[in-house]
C-alpha positions, 0 to 999 in steps of 0.5 A, a space after each residue: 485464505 477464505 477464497 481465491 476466484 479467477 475471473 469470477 469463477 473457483 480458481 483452478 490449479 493450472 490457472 494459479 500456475 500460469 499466474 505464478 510463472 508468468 510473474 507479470 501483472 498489476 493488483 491492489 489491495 483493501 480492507 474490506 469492513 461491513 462491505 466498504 472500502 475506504 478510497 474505492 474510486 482510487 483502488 479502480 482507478 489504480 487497477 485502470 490505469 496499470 492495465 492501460 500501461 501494461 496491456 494497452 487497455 483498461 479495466 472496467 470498475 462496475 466490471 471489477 466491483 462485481 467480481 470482488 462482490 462476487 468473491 465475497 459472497 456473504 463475507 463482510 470484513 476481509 482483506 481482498 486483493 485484486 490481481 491483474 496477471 499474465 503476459 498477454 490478455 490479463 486474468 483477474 484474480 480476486 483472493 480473500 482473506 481474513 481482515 488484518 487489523 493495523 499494528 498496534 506497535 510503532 515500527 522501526 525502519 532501516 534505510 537501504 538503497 534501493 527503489 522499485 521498478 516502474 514505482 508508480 505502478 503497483 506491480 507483483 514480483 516484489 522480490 527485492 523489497 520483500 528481501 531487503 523486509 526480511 533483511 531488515 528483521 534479521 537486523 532488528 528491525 520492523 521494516 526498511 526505508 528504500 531511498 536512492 542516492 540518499 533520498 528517501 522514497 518510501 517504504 518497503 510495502 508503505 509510504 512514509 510522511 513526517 511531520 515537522 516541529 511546526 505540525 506540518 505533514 511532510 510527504 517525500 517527492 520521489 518517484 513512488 508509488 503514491 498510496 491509496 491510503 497515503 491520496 486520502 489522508 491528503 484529501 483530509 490533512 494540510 501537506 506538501 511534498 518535498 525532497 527527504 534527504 536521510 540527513 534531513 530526519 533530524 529536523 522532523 519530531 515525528 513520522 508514520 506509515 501508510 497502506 492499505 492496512 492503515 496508519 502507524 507510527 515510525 519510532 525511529 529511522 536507522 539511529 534517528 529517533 521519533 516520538 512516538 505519542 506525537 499528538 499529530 499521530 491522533 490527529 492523523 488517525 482521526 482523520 484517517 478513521 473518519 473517511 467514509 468507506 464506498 460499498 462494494 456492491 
């Protein structure tokens, strides 16, 4: 960790506490690259929009670019997190830490029935996708798949899209929480969104994830397997590479 800020100033041990035993509050994630994020707008307005729900006010973006910028100092590539916390008026909390690059390996997923709370805000507490994560691993896997009823929803800390045998990128309409990564790539690429059963995975050649990390490809659901070097990947990637990032200050 490089640097953790409360509201713009070091934070405290007994500010951290209150954060950690409240366990309420909203936050996002970026990748911060010579001082750019891909997608800001959407970041601030996620940030926004999850504090009008969960505190009946928003939260002003200059008002959080500046304290990002802030927590930064002179640092120029990291991964920063922005945290909105407590039970009544909310602290921001701003943590940054070194970048993380994107795996470098497809991953493999395990479905389980699960789905997330509110889905549509990105909430701290992620205990359940963090167990069914670990689960997952113990298993032989990369990650898990949460579906309901047999739909599948997204992934644990991802979404997930598949691409047909015709080319077309297919998104899976569910209640989730709709990426930041995942809003760009629409912007750039032809898709839909439709209802994914586990019974239909056979009839796509190929899927990935996206976060705030960026772009992976999936190599296999369960026992159904994907291809891996699919050329749509490329596709997606360069897409994906040439969105340009907004400065932060």
């Amino acid at each position: 960790m490089l640097r953790i800020e409360i509201d713009g100033e070091a934070a405290t041990p007994e500010r951290l506490a209150t954060g950690v035993l409240a366990n309420y509050g909203h936050f996002t994630a970026m990748q911060v690259r010579d001082r750019r994020v891909k997608g800001l707008d959407l970041h601030l307005r996620r940030l926004d929009r999850a504090n009008h729900e969960l505190y009946g006010s928003g939260l002003d973006g200059d008002h959080v670019r500046g304290l990002v910028a802030h927590a930064l100092g002179d640092v120029r590539d990291a991964a920063v997190r922005v945290v909105a916390f407590g039970v009544d008026e909310p602290s921001v909390l701003v943590a940054v830490r070194p970048p993380v690059p994107p795996p470098t390996t497809p991953r493999s997923l395990v479905p389980v029935a699960y789905t997330r709370p509110l889905p549509h805000v990105k909430h701290i507490g992620g205990f359940g996708q963090i167990h069914h994560g670990r689960r997952a691993e113990r298993a032989g896997f990369d990650d898990a798949l949460l579906t309901a009823d047999g739909v599948v929803v997204e992934g644990a800390i991802a979404n997930i899209a598949f691409i047909d045998h015709a080319g077309d990128i297919v998104w899976p309409e569910a209640d989730c929480l709709h990426g930041i990564t995942m809003q760009l790539l629409e912007r750039e690429l032809p898709s839909r969104r439709e209802v994914v059963r586990l019974t239909d995975l056979g009839r796509f050649r190929a899927a990935f994830l996206t976060n705030s990390i960026g772009v992976v490809a999936v190599s296999r659901v369960d026992d159904v397997e994907f291809a891996a070097d699919d050329p749509a990947h490329a596709r997606v990637q360069a897409a994906y590479d040439a969105i340009p990032g907004d400065p932060v200050d």
